[in-house]
N, C-alpha and C positions, 0 to 999 in steps of 0.2 A: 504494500500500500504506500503511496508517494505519501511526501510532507504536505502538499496539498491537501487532496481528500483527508487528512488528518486534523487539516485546520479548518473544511468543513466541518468534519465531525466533532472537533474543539466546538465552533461556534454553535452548533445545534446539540451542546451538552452530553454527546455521546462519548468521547474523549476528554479527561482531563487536558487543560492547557498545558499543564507542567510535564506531562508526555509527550506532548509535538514537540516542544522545546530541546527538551532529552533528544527525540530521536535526532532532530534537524541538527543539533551541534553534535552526535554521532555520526552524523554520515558526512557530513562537513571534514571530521577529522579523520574518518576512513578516505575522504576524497583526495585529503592532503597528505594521508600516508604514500597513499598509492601513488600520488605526481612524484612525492620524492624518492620512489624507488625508482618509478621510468626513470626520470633525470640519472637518479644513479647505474643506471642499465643503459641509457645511453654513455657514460663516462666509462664503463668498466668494456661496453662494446666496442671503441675506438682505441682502448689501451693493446698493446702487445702483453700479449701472454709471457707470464714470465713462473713457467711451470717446474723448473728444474735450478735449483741451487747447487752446483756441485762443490761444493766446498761445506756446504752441512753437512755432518755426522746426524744419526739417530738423535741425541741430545742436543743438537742445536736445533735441530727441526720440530722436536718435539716444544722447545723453550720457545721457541717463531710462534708455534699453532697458538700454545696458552698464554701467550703475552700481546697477539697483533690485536691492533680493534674492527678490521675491515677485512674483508667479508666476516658478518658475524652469522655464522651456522648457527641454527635452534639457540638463539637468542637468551629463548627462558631456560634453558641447563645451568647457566650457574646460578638462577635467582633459584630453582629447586635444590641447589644441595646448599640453599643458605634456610630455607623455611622448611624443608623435608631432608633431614641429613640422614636420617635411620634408610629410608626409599632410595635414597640418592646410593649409596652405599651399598642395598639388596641390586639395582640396574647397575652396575659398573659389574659388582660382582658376578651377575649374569650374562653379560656383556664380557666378559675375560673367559666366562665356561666356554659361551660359544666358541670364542675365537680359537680356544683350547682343544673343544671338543669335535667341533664342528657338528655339533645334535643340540636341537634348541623344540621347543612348545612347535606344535604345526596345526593350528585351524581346528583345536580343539581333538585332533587324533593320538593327542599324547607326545610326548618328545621322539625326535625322529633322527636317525645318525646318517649324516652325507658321506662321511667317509672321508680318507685326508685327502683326496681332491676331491674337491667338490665336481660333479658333474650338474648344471645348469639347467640342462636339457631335460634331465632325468624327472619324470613327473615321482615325486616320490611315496604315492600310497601304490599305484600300480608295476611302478619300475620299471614301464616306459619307454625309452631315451626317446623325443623326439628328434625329425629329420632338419637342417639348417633352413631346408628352402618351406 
């Protein structure tokens, strides 16, 4: 429903006013989020890719990831392991199985083992492998 027909519906008492309000500087401020990521989607599409450091080690790369401020990946991760640190702590630690184990939760079929390569292809309740084309 637009801001308009809202502010019909304010004026013929069906909507409170203090809700059009709400919504109108909501979508205002979604309107403004989204110009400043085009703009920055335009900056980051005219920059040269600069995808290979060879001069970082393991340790340098990893101190790059946790210290740059741009591009910021899932954003809300580190406000969750400041307000949820028990959670935040249970997700890494599952997060290290997988990586470990390569068998993680699947779509409610129980935990499922890929094997140490992982094949992609592989539908994994049938075993599968689909064809590339």
């Amino acid at each position: 429903m637009g801001v308009i027909q809202k502010l019909k519906r304010a004026v013929r008492g069906e909507v409170d006013p203090k809700t059009v309000l709400l919504e109108a500087h909501r979508r205002t401020q979604v309107a403004q989020h989204a110009r400043r990521e085009r703009n920055n989607l335009e900056r980051l599409n005219t920059e040269m890719p600069q995808l290979r450091q060879p001069d970082l080690n393991s340790d340098a790369l990893l101190a790059h990831f946790q210290t740059r401020s741009e591009p910021r990946f899932f954003s809300g991760f580190s406000e969750l392991s400041q307000h949820f640190p028990q959670q935040n702590e249970q997700l890494l630690q599952s997060a290290r199985q997988i990586v470990k184990t390569h068998s993680w939760p699947l779509l409610g079929f129980g935990v499922r083992e890929f094997g140490q390569e992982i094949e992609w292809r592989r539908d994994p309740l049938s075993g599968y492998l689909w064809p590339l084309d």
